[in-house]
N, C-alpha and C positions, 0 to 999 in steps of 0.2 A: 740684421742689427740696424737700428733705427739710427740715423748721423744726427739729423738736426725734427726741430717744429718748424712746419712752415705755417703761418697766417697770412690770413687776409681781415682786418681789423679794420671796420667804419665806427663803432661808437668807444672802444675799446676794450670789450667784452672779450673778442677771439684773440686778443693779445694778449690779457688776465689769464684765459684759458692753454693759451698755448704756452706761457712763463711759467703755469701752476705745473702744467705736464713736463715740461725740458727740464725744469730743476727736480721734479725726483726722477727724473732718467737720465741724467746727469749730462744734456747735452743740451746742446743753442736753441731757442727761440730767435727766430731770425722772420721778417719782413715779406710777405709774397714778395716777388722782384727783385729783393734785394738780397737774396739766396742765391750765392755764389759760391764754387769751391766747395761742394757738401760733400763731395768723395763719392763712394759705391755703394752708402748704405741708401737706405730708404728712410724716407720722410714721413712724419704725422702731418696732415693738412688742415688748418683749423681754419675755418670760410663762413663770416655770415649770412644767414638766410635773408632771402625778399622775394616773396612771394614763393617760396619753397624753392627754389633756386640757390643754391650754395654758389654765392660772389666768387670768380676766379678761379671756379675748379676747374674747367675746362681748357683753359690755359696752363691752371698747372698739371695736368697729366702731361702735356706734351714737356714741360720743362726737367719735371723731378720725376723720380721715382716714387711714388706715395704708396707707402704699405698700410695704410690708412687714415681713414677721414673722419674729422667730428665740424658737426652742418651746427651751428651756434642760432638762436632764435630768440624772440622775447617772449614765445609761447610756451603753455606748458609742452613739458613733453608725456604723448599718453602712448598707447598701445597700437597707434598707426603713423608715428612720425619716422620710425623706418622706412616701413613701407612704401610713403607717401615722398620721403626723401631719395631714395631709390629711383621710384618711377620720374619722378620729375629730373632727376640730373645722371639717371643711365648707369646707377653705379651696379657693377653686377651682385650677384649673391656672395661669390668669395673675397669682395673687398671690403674686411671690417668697417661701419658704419656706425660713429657714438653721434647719440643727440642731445645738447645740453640746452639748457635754459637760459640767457644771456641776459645781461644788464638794458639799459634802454637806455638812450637820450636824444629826445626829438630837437634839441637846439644844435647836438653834435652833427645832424646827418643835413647832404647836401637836399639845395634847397627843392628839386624836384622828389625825391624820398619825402622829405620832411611834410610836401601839399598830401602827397597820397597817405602818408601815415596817420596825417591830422583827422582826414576822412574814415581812415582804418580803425581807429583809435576808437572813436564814439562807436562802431559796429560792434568791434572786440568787446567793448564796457558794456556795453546794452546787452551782448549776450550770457555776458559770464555774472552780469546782474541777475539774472531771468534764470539762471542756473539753479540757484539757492547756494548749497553748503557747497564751497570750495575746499579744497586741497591747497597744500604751501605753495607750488607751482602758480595755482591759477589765482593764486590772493595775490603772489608777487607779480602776474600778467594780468589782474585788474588796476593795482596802483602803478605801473607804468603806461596802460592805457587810458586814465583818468587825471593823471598828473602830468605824463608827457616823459617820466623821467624813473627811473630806480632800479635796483639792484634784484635779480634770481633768487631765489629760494635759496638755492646754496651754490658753491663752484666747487662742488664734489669731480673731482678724476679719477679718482679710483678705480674705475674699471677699463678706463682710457689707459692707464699705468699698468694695471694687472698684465692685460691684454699684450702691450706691448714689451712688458719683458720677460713676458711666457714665447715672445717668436722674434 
């Protein structure tokens, strides 16, 4: 049984996502760090991506229990951001693994993120220009990488929710 969400929240995307999940599982969204007193159940871990790196997971392994994790990003998500999330932060095969599409705002993020984003931004735009015909995903990951700023295609949990109160 799942007690609480735990986030990790830089622009506030994984906080949106981790409140959308807690209230239909009818339990807390609560604060990386500031998760205290969660009892015996296990935790959903919501952590923004940088550079495929899920912020703060590895620290929360050692503190909570996490019965699973969603890696939050302003990329689309395609058919290798498991994979690719996996490899990069060690998570085994039998630890549920959701990938969603997060909001963006380069004025919110601290100011070393904010130099490399600026740079990342004009790469991201120039390729997904050179693309052609997009997907809702990668239209809502060119106007955050051309503007600096904006909202995911959708904040679908659904499968995040299924998932965990099937276990």
């Amino acid at each position: 049984m799942f007690t609480a969400v735990v986030y990790n929240s830089c622009t506030g995307s994984c906080k949106k996502y981790a409140e959308l999940i807690a209230e239909q599982l009818g339990i807390n969204a609560v604060e990386f760090g500031k998760a205290k007193g969660l009892g015996d159940g296990k935790v959903v871990y919501v952590g923004w991506l940088f550079a495929g790196k899920i912020m703060g997971l590895d620290k929360a392994f050692d503190m909570y229990d996490i019965g699973a994790v969603c890696q939050v990003g302003m990329g689309a998500v395609n058919e290798d951001s498991e994979k690719i999330g996996r490899e990069k932060n060690g998570i085994k095969p039998e630890m549920p693994l959701f990938c969603l599409q997060g909001g963006f705002d380069l004025k919110k993020l601290p100011l070393h993120y904010r130099l490399m984003m600026t740079l990342m931004n004009k790469n991201i735009a120039k390729r997904l220009n050179e693309k052609g015909e997009l997907n809702e995903q990668e239209k809502a990951t060119l106007k955050m990488a051309e503007t600096g700023c904006g909202e995911p295609a959708s904040w679908d949990v659904d499968d995040v929710v299924a998932w965990c109160k099937e276990h």
